[in-house]
TORTI-24546 format. One record per atom (N, C-alpha, C, O, CB): residue in one letter; atom name; x, y, z. Coordinates in steps of 0.2 Angstrom, whole numbers, always signed. Atoms other than C-alpha are relative to their C-alpha. Glycine has a CB too. Layout:
REM TORTI-24546
- semar, vomi, x, y, z
- A, CA, X, Y, Z $
...
REM end
This chain:
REM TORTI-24546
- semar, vomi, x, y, z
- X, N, +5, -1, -6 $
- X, CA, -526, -194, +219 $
- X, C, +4, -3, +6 $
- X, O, +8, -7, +7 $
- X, CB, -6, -5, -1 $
- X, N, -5, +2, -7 $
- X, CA, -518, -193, +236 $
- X, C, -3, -8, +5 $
- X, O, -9, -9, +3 $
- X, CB, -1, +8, +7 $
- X, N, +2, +5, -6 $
- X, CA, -521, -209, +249 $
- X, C, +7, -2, +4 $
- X, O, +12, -3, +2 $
- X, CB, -5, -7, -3 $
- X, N, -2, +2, -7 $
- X, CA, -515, -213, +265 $
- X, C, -5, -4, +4 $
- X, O, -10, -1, +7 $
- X, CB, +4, +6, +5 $
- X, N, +3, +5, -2 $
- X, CA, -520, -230, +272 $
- X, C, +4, -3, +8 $
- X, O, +10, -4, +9 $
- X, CB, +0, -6, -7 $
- X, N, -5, +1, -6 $
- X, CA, -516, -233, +290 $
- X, C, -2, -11, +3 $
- X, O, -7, -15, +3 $
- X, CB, -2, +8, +9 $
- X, N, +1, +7, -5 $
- X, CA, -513, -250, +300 $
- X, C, +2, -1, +5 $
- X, O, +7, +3, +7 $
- X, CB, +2, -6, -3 $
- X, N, -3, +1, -6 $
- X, CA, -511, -259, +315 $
- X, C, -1, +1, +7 $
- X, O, +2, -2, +11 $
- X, CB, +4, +4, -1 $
- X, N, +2, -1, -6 $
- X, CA, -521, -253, +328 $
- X, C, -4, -6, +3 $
- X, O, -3, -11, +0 $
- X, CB, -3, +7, -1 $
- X, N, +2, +5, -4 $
- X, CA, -530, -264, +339 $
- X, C, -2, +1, +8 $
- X, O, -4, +7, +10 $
- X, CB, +5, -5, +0 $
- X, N, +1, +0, -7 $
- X, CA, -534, -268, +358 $
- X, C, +5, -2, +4 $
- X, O, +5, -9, +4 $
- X, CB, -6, -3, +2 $
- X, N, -5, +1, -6 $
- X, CA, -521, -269, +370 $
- X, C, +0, +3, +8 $
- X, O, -3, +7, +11 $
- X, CB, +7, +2, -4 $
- X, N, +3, -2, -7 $
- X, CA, -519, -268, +388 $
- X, C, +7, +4, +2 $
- X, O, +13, +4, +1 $
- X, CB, -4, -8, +5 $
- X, N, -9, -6, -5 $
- X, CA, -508, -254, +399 $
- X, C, +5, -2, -2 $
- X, O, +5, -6, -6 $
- X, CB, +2, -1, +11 $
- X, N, -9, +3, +2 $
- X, CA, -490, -256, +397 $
- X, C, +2, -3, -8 $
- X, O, +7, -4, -10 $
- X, CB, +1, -7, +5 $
- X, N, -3, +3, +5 $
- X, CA, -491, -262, +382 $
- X, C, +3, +2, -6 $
- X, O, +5, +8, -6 $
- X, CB, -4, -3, -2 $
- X, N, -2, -4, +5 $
- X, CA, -486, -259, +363 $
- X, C, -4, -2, -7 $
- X, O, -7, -8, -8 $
- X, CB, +9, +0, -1 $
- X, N, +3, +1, +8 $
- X, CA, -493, -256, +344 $
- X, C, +5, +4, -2 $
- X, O, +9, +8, +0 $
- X, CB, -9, +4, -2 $
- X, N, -4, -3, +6 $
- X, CA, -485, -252, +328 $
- X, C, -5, +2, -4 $
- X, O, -8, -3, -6 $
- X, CB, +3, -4, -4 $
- X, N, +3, -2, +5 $
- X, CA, -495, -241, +317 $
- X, C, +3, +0, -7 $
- X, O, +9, -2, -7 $
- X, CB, -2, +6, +1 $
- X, N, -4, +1, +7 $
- X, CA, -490, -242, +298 $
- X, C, -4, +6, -4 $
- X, O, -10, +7, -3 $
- X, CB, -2, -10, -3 $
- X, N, +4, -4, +8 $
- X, CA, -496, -229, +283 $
- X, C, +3, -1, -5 $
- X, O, +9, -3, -6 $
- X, CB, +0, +7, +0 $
- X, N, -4, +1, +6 $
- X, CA, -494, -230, +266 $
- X, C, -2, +4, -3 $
- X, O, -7, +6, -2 $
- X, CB, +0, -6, -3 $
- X, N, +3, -6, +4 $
- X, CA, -494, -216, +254 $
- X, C, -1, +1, -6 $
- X, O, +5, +1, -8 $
- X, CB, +3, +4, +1 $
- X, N, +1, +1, +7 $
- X, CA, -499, -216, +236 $
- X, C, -1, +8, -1 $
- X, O, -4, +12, +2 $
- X, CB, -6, -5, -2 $
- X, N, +4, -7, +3 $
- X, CA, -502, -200, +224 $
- X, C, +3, +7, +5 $
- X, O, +0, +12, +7 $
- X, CB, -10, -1, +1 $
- X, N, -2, -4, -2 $
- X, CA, -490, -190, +233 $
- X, C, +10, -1, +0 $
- X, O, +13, -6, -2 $
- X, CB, -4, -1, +5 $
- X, N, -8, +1, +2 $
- X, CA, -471, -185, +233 $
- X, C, +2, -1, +7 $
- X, O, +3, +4, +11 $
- X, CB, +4, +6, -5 $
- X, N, +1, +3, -8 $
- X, CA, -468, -195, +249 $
- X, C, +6, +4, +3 $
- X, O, +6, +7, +8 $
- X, CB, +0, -9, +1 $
- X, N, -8, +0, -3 $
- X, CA, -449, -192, +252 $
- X, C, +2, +10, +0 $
- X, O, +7, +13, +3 $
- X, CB, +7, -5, -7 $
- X, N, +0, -7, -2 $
- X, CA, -452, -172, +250 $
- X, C, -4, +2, +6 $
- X, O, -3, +8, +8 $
- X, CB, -3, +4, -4 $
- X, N, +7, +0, -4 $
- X, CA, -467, -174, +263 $
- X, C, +0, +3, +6 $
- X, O, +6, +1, +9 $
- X, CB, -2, -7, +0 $
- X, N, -2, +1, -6 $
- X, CA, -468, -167, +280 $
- X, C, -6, -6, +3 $
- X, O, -11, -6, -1 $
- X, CB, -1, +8, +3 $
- X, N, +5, +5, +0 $
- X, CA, -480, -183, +287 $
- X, C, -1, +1, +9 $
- X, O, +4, +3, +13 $
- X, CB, +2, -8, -3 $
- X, N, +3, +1, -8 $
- X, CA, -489, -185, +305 $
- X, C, -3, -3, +2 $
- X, O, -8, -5, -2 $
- X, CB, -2, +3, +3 $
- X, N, +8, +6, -5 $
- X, CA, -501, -195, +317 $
- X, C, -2, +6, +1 $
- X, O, +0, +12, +3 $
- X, CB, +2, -7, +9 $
- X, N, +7, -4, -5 $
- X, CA, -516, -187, +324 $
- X, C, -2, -5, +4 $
- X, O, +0, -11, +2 $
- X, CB, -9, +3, -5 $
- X, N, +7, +4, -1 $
- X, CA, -529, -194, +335 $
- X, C, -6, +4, +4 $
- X, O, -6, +10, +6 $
- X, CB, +2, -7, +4 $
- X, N, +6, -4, -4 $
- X, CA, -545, -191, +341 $
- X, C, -6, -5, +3 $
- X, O, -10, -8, +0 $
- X, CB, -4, +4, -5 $
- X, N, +4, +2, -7 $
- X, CA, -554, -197, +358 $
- X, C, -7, +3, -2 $
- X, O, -9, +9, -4 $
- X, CB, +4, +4, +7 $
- X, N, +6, -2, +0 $
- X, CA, -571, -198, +359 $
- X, C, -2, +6, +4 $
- X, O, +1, +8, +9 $
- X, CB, -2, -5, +2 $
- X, N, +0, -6, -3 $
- X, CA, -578, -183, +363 $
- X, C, +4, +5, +0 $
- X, O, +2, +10, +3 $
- X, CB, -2, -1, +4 $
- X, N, -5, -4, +0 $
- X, CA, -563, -173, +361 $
- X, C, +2, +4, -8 $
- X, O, +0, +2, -14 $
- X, CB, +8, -4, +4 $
- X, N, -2, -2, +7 $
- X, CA, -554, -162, +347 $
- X, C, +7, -6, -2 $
- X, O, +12, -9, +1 $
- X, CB, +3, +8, +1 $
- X, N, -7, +4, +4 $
- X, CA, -542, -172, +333 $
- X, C, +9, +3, +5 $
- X, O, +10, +9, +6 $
- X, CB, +1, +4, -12 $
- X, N, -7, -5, -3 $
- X, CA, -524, -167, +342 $
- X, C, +6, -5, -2 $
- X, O, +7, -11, -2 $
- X, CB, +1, +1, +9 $
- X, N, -7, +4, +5 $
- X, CA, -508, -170, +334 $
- X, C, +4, -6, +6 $
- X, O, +3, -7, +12 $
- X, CB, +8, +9, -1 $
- X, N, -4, +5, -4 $
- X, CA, -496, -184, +341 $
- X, C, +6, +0, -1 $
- X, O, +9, +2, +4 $
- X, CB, -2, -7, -1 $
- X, N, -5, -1, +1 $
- X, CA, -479, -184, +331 $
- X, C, -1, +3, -6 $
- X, O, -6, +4, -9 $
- X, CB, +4, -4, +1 $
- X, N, -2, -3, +5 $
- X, CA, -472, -176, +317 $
- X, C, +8, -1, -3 $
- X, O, +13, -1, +0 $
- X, CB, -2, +7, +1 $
- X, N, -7, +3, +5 $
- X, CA, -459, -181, +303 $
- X, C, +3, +3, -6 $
- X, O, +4, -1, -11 $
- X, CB, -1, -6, -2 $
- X, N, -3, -4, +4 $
- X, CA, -452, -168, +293 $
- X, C, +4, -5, -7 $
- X, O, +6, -11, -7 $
- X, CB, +3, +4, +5 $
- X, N, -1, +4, +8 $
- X, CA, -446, -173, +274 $
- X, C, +9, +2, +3 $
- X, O, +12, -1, -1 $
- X, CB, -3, +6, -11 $
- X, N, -9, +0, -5 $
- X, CA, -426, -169, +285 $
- X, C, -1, -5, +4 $
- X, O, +5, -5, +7 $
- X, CB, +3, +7, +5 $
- X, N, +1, +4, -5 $
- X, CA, -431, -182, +297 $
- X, C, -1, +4, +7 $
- X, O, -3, +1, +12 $
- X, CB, +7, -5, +1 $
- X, N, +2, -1, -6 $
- X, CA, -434, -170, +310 $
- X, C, -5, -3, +4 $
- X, O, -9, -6, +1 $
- X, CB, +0, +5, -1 $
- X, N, +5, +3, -3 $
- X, CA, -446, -175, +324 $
- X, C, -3, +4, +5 $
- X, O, +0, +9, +8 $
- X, CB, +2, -5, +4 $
- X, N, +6, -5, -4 $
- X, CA, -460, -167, +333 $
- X, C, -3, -4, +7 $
- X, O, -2, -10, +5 $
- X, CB, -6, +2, -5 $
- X, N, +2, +3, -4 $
- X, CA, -469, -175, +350 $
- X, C, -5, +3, +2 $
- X, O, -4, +9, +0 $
- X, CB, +3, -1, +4 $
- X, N, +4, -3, -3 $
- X, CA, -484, -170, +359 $
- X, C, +2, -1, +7 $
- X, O, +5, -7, +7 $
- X, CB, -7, -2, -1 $
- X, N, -3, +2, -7 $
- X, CA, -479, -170, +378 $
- X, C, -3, -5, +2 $
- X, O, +1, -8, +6 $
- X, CB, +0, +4, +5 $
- X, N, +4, +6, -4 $
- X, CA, -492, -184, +383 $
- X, C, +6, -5, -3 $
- X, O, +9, -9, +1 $
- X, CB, -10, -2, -2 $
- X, N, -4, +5, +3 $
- X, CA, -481, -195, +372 $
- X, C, +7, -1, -2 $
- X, O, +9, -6, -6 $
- X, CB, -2, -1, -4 $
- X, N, -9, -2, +3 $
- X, CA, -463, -189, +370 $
- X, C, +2, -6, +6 $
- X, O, -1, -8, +11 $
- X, CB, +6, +12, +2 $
- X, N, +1, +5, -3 $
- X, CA, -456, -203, +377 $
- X, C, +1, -5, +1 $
- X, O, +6, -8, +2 $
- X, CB, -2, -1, +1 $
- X, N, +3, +5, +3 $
- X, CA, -466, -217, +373 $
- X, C, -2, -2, -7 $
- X, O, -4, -8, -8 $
- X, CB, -4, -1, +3 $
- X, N, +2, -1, +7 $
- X, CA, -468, -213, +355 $
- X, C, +4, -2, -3 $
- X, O, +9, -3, +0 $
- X, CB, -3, +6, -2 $
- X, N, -5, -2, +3 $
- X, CA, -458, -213, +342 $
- X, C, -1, -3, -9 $
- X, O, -3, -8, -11 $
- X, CB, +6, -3, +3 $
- X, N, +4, +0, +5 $
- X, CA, -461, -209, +324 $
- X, C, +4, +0, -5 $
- X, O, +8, +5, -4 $
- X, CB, -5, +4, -1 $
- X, N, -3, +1, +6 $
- X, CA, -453, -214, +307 $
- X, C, +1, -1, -5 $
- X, O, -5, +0, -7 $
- X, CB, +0, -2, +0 $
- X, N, +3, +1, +9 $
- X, CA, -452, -217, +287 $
- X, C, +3, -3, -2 $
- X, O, +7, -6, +2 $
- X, CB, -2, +6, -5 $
- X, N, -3, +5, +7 $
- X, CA, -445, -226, +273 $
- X, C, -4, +3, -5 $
- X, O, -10, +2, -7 $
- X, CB, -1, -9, -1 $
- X, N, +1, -4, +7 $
- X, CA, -444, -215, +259 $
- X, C, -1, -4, -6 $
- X, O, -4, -2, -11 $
- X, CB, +6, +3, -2 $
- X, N, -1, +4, +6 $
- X, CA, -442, -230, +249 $
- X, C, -6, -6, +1 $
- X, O, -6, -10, -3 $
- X, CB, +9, -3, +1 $
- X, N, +5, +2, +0 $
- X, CA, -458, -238, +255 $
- X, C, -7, +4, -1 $
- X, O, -13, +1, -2 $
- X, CB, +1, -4, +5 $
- X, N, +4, -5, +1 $
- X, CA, -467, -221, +255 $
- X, C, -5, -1, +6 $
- X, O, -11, +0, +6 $
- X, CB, -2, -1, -7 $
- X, N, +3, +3, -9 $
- X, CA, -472, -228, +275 $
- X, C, +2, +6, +6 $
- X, O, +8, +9, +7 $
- X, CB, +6, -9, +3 $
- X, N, +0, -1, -7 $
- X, CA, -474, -219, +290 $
- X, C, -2, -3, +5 $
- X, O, -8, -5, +5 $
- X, CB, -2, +4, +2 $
- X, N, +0, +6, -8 $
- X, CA, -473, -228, +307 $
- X, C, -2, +4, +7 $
- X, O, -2, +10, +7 $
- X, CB, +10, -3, +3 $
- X, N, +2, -3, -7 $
- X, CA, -479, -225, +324 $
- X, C, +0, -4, +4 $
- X, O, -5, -7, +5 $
- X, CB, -6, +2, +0 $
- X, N, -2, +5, -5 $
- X, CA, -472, -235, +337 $
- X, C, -2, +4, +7 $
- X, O, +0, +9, +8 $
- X, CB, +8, -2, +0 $
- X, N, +0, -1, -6 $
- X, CA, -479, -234, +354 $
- X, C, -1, -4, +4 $
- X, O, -6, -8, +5 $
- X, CB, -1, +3, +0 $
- X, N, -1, +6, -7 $
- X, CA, -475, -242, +369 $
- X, C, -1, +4, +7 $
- X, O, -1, +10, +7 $
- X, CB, +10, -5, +1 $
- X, N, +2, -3, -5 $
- X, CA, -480, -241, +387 $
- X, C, -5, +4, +1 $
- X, O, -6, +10, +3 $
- X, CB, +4, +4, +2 $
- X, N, +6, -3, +2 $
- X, CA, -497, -238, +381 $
- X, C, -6, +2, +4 $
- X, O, -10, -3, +4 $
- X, CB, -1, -3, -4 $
- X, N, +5, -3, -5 $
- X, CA, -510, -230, +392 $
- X, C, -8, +1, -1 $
- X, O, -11, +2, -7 $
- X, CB, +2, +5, +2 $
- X, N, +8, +1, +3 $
- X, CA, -530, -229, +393 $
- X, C, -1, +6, -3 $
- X, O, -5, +8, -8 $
- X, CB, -6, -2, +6 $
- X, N, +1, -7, +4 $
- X, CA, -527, -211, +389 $
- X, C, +1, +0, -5 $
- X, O, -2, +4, -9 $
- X, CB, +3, +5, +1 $
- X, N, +0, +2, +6 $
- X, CA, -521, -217, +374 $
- X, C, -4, -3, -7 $
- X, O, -3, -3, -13 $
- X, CB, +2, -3, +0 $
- X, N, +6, +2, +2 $
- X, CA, -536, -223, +368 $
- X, C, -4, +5, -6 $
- X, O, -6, +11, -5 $
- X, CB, -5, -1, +7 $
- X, N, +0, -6, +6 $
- X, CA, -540, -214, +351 $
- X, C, -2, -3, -7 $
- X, O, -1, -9, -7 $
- X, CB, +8, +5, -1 $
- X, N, -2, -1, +7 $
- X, CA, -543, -213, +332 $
- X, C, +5, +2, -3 $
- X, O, +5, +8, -4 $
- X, CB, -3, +2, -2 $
- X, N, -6, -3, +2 $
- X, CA, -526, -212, +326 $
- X, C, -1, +2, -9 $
- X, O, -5, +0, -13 $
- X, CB, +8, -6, +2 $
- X, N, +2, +0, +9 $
- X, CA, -525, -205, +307 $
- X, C, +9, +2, -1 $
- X, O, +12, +6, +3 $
- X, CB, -7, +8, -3 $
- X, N, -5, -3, +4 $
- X, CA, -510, -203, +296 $
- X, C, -3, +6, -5 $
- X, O, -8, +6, -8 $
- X, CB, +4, -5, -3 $
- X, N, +4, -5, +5 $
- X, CA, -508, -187, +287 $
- X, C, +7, +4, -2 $
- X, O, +12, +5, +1 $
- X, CB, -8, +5, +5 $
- X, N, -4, -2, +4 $
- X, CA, -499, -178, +276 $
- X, C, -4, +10, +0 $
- X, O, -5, +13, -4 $
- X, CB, -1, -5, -9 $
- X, N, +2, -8, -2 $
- X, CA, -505, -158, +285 $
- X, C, +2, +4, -4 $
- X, O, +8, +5, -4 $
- X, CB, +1, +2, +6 $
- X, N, +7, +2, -4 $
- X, CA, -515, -152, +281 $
- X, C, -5, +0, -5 $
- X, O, -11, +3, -5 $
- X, CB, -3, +6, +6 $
- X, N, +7, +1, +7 $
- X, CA, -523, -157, +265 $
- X, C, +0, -6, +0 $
- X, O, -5, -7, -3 $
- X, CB, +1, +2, -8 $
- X, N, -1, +6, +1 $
- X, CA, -520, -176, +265 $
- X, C, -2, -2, +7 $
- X, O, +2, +1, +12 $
- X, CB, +6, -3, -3 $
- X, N, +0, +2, -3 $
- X, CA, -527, -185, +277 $
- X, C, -2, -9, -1 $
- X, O, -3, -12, -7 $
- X, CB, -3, +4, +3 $
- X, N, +5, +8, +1 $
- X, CA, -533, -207, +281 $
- X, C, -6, -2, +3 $
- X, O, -9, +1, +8 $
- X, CB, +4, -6, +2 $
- X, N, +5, +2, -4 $
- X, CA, -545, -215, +286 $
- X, C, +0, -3, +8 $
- X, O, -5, -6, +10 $
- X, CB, -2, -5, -5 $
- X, N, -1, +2, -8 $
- X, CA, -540, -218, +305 $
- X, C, +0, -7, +2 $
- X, O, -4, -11, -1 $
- X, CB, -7, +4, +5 $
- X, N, +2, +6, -4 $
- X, CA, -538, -234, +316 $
- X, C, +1, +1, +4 $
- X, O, +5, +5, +6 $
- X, CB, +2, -5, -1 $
- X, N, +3, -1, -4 $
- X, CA, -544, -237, +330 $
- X, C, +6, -4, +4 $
- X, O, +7, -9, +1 $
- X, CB, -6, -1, +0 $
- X, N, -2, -2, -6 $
- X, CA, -533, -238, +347 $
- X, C, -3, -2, +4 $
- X, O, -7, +3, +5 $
- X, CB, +1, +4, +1 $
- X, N, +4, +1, -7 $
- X, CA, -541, -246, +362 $
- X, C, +7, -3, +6 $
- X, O, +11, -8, +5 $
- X, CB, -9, -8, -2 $
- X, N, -5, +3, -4 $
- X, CA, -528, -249, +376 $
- X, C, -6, +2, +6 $
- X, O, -10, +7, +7 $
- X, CB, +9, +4, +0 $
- X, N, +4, +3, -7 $
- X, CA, -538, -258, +393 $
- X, C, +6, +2, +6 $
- X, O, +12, +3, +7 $
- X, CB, -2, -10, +1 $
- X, N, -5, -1, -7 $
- X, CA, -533, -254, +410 $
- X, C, +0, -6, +4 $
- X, O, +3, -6, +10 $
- X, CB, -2, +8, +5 $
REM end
């Protein structure tokens, strides 16, 4: 059974930074392509980064940048570092293994 469990998120204010964390079980992690989502109230889920099973990297322009997204093959983890964080940022982030695996989301509140 697949799962991806995210951590990390919280309330932080402008400028600041969070470390999302995932972990992946029931899956062959180190073939994986993996990604963040999130989703704003009232809005659609929209991609954030992306991390190809080559290390390649993907960005959404709101966040190329300030983002920056990661793994350990050997922990079967994807990271989500972002700094210089904004109220637009304010979201349900989800890790996910697209586009059949998804997590249970955490929540993101950056104050202005």
């Amino acid at each position: 059974q697949v799962q991806l469990m995210e951590s990390g998120g919280g309330l932080v204010q402008a400028g600041g930074s969070l470390r999302l964390s995932c972990v992946a079980s029931g899956i062959i992690f180190r073939s994986s392509n993996m990604g963040w989502y999130r989703q704003a109230p009232g809005k659609q889920r929209e991609l954030v980064a992306v991390i190809t099973a080559g290390y390649n990297t993907n960005y959404a322009a709101s966040v190329k940048g300030r983002f920056t997204i990661s793994r350990d093959n050997v922990k079967n983890k994807v990271y989500l570092q972002m700094s210089s964080l904004k109220p637009e940022d304010t979201a349900v982030y989800y890790c996910a293994r697209p586009p059949d695996a998804w997590g249970q989301g955490t929540q993101v509140t950056v104050s202005s």
